[in-house]
C-alpha positions as a Markdown table, in Angstrom:
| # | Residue | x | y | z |
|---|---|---|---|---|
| 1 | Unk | 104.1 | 50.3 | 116.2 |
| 2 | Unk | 101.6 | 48.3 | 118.1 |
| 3 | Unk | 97.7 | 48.7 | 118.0 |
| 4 | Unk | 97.0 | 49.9 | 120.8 |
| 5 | Unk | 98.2 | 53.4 | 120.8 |
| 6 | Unk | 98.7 | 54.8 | 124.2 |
| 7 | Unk | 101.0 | 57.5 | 125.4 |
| 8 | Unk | 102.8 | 54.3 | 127.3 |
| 9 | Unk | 103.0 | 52.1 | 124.0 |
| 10 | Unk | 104.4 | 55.2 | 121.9 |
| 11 | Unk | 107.1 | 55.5 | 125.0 |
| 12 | Unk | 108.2 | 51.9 | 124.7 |
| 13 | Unk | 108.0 | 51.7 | 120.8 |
| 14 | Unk | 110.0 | 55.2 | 120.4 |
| 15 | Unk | 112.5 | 53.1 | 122.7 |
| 16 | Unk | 112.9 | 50.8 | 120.0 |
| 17 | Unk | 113.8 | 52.8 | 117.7 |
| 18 | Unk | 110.1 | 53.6 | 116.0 |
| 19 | Unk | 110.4 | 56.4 | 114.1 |
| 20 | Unk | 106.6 | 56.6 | 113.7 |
| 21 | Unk | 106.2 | 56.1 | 117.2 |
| 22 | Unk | 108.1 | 58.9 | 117.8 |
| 23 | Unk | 106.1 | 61.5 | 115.4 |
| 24 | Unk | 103.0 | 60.2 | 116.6 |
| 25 | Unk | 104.3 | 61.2 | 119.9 |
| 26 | Unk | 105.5 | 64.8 | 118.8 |
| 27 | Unk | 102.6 | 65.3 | 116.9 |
| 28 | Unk | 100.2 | 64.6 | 120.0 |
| 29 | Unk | 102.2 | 66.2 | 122.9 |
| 30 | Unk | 104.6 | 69.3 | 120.7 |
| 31 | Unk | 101.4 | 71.7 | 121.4 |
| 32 | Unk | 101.6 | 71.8 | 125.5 |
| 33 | Unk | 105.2 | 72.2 | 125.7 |
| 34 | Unk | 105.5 | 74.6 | 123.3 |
| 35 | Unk | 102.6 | 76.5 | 124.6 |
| 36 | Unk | 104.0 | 76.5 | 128.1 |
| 37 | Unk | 107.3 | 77.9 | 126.8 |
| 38 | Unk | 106.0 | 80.5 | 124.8 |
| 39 | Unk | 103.9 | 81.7 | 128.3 |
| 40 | Unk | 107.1 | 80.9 | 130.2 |
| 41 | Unk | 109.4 | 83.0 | 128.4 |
| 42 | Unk | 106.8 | 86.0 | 127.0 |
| 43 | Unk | 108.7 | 89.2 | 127.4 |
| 44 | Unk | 112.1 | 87.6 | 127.8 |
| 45 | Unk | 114.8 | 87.1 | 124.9 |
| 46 | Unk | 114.2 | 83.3 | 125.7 |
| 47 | Unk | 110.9 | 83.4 | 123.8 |
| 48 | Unk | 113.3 | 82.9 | 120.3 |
| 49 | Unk | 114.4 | 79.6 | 121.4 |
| 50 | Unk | 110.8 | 78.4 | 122.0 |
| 51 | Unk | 111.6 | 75.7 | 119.3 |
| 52 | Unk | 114.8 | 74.3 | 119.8 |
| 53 | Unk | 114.1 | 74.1 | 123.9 |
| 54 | Unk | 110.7 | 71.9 | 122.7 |
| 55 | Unk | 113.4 | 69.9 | 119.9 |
| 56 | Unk | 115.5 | 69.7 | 123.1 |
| 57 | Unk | 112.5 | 68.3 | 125.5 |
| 58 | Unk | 112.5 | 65.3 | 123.1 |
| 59 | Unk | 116.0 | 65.0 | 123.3 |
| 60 | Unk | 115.7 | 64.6 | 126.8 |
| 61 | Unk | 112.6 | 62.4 | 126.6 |
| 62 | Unk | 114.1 | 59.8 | 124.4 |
| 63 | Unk | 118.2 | 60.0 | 124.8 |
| 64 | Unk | 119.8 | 56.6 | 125.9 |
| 65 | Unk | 119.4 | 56.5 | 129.9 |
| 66 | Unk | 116.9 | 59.1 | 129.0 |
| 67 | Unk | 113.7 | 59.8 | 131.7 |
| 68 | Unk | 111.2 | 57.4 | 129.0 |
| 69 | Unk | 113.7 | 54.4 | 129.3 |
| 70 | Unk | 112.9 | 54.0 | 132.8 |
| 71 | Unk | 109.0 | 55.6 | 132.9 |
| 72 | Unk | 106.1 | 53.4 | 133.0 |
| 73 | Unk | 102.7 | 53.7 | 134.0 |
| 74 | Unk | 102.7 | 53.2 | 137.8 |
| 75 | Unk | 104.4 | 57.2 | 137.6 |
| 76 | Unk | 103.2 | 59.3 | 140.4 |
| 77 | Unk | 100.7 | 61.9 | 138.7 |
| 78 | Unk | 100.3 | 60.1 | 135.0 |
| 79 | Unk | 102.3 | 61.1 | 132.0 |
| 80 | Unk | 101.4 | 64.2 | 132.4 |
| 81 | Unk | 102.9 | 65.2 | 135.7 |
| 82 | Unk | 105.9 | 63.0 | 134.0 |
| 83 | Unk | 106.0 | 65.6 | 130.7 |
| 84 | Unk | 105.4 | 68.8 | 132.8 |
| 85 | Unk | 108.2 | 68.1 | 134.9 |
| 86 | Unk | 110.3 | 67.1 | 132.0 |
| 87 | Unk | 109.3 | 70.8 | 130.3 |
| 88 | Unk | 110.0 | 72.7 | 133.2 |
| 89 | Unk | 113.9 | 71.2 | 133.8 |
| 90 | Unk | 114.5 | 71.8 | 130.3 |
| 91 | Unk | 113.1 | 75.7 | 130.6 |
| 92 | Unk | 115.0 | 76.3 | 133.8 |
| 93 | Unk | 118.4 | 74.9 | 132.4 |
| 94 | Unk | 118.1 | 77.0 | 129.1 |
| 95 | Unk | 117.1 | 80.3 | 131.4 |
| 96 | Unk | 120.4 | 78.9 | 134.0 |
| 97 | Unk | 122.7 | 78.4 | 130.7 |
| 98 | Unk | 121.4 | 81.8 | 128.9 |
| 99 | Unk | 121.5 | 83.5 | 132.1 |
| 100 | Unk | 118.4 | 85.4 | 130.7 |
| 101 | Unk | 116.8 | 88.6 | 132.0 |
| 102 | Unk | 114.0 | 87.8 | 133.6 |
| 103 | Unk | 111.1 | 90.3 | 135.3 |
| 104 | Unk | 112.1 | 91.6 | 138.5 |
| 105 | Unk | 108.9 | 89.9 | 139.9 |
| 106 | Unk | 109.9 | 86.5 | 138.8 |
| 107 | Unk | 113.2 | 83.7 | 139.4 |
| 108 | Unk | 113.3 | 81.1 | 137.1 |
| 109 | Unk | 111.6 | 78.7 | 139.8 |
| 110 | Unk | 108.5 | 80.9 | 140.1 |
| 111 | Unk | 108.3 | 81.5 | 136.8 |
| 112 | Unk | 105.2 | 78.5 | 136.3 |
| 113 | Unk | 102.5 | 80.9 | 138.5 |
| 114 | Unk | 103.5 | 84.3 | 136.3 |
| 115 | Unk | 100.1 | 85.4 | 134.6 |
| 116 | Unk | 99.9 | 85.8 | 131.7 |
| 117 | Unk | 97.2 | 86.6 | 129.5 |
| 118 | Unk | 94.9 | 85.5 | 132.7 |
| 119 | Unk | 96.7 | 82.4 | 133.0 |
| 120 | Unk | 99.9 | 80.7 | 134.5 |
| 121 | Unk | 102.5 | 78.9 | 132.0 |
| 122 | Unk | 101.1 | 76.2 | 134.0 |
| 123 | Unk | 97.6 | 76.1 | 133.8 |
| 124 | Unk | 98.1 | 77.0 | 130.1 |
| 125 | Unk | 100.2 | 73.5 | 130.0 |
| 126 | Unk | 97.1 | 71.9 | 131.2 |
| 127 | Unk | 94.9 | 73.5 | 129.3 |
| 128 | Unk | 97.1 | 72.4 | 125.7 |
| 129 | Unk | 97.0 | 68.8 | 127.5 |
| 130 | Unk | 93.5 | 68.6 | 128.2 |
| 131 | Unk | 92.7 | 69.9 | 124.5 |
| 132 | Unk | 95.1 | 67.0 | 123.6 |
| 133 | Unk | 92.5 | 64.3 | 125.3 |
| 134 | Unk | 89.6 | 66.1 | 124.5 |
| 135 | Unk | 90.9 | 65.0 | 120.5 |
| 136 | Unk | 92.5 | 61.6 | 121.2 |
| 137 | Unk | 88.3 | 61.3 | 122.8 |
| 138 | Unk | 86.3 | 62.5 | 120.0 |
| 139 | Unk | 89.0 | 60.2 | 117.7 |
| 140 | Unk | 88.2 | 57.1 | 120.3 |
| 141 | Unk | 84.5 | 58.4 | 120.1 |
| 142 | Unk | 84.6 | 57.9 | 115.9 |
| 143 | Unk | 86.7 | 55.0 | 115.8 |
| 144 | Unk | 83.7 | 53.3 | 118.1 |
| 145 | Unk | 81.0 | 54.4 | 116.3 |
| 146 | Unk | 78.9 | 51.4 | 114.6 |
| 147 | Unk | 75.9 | 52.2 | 112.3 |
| 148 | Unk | 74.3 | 55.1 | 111.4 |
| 149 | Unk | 72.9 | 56.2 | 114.6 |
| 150 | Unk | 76.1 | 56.0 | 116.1 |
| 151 | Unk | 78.0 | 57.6 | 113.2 |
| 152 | Unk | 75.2 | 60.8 | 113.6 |
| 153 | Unk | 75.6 | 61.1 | 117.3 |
| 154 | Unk | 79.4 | 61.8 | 117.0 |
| 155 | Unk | 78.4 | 64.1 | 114.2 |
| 156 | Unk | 76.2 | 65.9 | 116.4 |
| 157 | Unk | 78.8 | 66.3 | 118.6 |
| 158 | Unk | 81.1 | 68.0 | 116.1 |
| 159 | Unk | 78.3 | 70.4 | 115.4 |
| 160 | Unk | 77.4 | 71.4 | 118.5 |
| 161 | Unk | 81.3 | 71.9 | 119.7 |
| 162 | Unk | 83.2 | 72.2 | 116.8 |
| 163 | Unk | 80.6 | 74.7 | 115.0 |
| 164 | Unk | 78.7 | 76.3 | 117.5 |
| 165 | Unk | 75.3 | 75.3 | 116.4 |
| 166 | Unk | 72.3 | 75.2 | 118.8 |
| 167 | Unk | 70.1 | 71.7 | 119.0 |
| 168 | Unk | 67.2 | 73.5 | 117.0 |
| 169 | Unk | 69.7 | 74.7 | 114.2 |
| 170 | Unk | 70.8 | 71.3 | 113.7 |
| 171 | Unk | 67.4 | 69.4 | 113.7 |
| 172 | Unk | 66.3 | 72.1 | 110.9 |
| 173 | Unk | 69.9 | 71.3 | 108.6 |
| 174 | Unk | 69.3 | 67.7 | 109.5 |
| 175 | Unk | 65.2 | 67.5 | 108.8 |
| 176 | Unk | 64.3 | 65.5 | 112.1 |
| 177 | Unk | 62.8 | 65.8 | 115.2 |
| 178 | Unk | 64.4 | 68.5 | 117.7 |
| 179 | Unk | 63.3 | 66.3 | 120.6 |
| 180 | Unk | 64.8 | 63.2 | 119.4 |
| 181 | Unk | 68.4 | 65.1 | 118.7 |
| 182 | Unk | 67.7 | 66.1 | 122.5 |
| 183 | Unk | 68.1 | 62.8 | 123.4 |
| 184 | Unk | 70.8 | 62.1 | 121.0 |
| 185 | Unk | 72.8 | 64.6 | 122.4 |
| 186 | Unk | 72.5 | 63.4 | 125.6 |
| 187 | Unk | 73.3 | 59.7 | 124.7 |
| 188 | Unk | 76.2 | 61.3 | 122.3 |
| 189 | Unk | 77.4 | 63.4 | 126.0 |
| 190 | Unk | 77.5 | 60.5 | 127.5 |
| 191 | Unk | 79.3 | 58.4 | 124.8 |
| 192 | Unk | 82.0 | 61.1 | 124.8 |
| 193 | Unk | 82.6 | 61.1 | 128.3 |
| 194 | Unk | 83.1 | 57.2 | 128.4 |
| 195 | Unk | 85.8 | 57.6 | 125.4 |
| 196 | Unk | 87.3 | 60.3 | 127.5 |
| 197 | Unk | 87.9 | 58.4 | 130.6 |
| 198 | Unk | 89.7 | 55.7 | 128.5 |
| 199 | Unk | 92.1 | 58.0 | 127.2 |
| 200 | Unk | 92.3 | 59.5 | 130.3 |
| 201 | Unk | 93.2 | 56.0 | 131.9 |
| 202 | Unk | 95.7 | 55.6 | 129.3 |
| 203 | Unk | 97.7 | 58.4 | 130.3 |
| 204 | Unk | 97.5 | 57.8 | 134.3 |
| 205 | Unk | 96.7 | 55.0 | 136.6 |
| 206 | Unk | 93.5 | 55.1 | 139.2 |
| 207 | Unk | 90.2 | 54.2 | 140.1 |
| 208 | Unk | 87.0 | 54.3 | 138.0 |
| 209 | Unk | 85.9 | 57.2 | 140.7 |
| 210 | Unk | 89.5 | 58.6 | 140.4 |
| 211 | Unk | 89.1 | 58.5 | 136.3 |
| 212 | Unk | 85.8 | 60.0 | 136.7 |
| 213 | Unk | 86.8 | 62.9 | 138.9 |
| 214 | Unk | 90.2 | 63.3 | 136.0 |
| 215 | Unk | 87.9 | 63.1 | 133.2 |
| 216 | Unk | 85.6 | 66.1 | 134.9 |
| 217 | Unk | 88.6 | 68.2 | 135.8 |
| 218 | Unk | 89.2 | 67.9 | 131.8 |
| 219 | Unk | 85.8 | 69.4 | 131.2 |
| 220 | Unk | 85.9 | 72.5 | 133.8 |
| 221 | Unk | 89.3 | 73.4 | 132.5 |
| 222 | Unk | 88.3 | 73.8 | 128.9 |
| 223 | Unk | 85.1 | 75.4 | 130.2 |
């Protein structure tokens, strides 16, 4: 497996026949189609066969002639338009081959804008993705960081996100000034938004303003 791990380079060396390639890319992208599914199918019979319809997603993904044998990154939409439409085929040709029960308010075809919980199966597919960068960021964010101050920064981060803790809470734990973990923070905001736009860029093509608007849509849907 190559360096540079992008969702494109994990496509090319699962291609190959890279078996860590190919948990790599299991382990970064099982969570949105399985979450998807689960809102998808909740209230059906379908939801029992969440995990072998995610097994059979790969199947699809990486079969000879398969859709990642002829993807690369000038896909309309970014790999994530390519998995979500991927996902969906796969859920409508389980619900076509299981002929499933499905609420009288639904077809299979509309079954991506059903609420649930609050959300779509859609918009809960992009949420799971956009968790997905949010992590592949803050790993981008630590790999980068060079000397102490830049090591504390992503650390602040972490607090502040990860734990909950206010700017004043830290400064106290930490024993320095709360003005000057102001500015880290806002330095370590910053720092985090640039990592996040690279793994955004690795995942779909664009402009810088077209990554930038991506990499705020990422923010707002997470809240």
């Amino acid at each position: 497996m190559t360096d540079a791990v992008t969702c494109w380079t994990l496509i090319r060396d699962s291609n190959e026949g890279d078996g860590a390639a190919r948990d790599l890319f299991a382990q970064r992208y099982t969570s949105p189609i399985s979450a998807y599914l689960k809102a998808r199918w909740r209230g059906t019979r379908l939801i029992e066969v969440v995990a072998d319809a995610t097994q059979d997603v790969f199947v699809e993904l990486f079969k000879d002639g398969g859709v990642m044998q002829r993807a690369d990154d000038r896909y309309e939409g970014g790999f994530r338009s390519l998995l979500f439409a991927v996902v969906r085929n796969v859920a409508r040709r389980f619900e076509e081959r299981r002929k499933v029960s499905l609420d009288r308010r639904a077809t299979s075809a509309g079954l991506d804008d059903r609420p649930v919980a609050g959300d779509s199966a859609s918009r809960i597919f992009d949420k799971k993705f956009a968790a997905g960068m949010m992590k592949l960021a803050a790993e981008a964010m630590r790999t980068a960081a060079e000397g102490e101050a830049a090591t504390r920064r992503y650390k602040l981060l972490r607090e502040r996100f990860a734990k909950g803790r206010p700017i004043r809470e830290v400064a106290e734990l930490w024993d320095v000034s709360p003005d000057q973990l102001h500015r880290d923070y806002a330095l370590a905001r910053e720092e985090f938004r640039v990592a996040l736009r690279g793994v955004i860029a690795e995942h779909c093509d664009g402009t810088q303003a077209e990554l930038d608007r991506r990499s705020e849509e990422l923010l707002e849907l997470l809240g």
